[in-house]
Structures are given as C-alpha cells and as structure tokens.
C-alpha positions in Angstrom: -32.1 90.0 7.8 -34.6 92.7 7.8 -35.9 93.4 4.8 -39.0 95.4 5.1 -36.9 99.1 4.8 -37.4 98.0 0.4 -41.4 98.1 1.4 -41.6 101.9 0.5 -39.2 100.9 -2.5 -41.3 98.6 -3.8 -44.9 100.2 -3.3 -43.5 103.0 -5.4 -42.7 100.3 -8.1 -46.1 99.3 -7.9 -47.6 102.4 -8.5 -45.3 102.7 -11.3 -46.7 99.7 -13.0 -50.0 100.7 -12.0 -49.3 103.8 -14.5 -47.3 102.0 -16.7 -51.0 99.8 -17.4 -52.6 102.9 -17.6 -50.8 104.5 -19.9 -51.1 101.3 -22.5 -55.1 101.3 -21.9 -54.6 105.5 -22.9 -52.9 104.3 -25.7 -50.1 106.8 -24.8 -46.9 107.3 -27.3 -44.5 103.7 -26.7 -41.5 105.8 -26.1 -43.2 107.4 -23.0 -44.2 104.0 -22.0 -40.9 102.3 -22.7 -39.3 105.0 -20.5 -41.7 104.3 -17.5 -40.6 100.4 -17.8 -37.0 101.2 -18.0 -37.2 103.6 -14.9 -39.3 100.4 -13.1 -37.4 98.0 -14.1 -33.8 99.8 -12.9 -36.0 100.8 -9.3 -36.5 96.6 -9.0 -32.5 96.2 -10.0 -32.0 98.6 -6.9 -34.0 96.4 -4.6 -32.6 93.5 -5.9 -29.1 94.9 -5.2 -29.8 96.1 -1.8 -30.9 92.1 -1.1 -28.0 91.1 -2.2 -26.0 93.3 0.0 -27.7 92.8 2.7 -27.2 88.8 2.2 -23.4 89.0 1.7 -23.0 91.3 4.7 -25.1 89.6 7.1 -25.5 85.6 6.5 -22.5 85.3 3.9 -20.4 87.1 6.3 -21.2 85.2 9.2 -20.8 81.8 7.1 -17.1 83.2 6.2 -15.8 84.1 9.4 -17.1 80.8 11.0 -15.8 77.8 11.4 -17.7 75.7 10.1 -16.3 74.6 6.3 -19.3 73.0 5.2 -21.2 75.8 5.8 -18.8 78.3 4.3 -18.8 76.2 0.7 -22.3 76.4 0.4 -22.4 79.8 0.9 -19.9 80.7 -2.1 -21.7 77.9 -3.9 -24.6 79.7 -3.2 -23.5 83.1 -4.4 -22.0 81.5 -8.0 -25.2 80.4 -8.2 -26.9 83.9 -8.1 -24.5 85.5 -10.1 -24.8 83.1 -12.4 -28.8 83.6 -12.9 -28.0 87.5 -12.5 -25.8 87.8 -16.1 
C-alpha cells in the first residue's frame, strides 16, 4: 500500500499547527485558534480515512477473496478492532 500521495496532506497539517503555536505565543482571540484546531484536526480525520480505505481495499480485500480462513478472521478481527478505537 502506497501511502506517500497523504505526504502533501500532512505537510499542510504541519504548517497548520506550526500557526496554530504561533497564534497562542501572539496571544490571538481562542475562538480563532479553536477554529484553526478544528480545521487540523478534521484535515488529520481525512488522512486517517483515506488509510483506512486504502487498507480495506487493498490488504482486507485480498484477505477476503482468498482462501485462506485464518487469514480472512484476522483481518475482520482486525478491522473491529479499529473501529472500535475509532468511536
């Protein structure tokens, strides 16, 4: 699974925590700064969720459609398991 096409994602998240620090040490007003973490924090939910896609549709997929049963359980464990910590 390639992930590296989230790199230009995620160094625009980093920049927006780089202002989001430089905001607090300007002592600018919390709901402009609350607004920059919300909009950060919903950019790293994106990245998250294109992960996840790409997991289910490439190594969940193949565990699916294959024949081994062993492999296929831990897989849907696996994903439980995510969704679980996700909630």
């Amino acid at each position: 699974m390639d992930h590296t096409l989230q790199i230009p994602r995620l160094n625009r998240i980093e920049g927006q925590i780089r202002g989001i620090s430089k905001m607090i040490q300007e002592e600018r007003y919390c709901v402009d700064i609350l607004t920059q973490i919300r909009s950060a924090s919903s950019a790293l939910a994106k990245v998250q969720e294109n992960i996840f896609r790409g997991h289910l549709e490439s190594c969940v997929r193949d565990s699916l459609i294959g024949d081994d049963t062993q492999d296929r359980e831990k897989k849907v464990d696996e994903i439980l398991e995510i969704l679980s910590r996700f909630r």
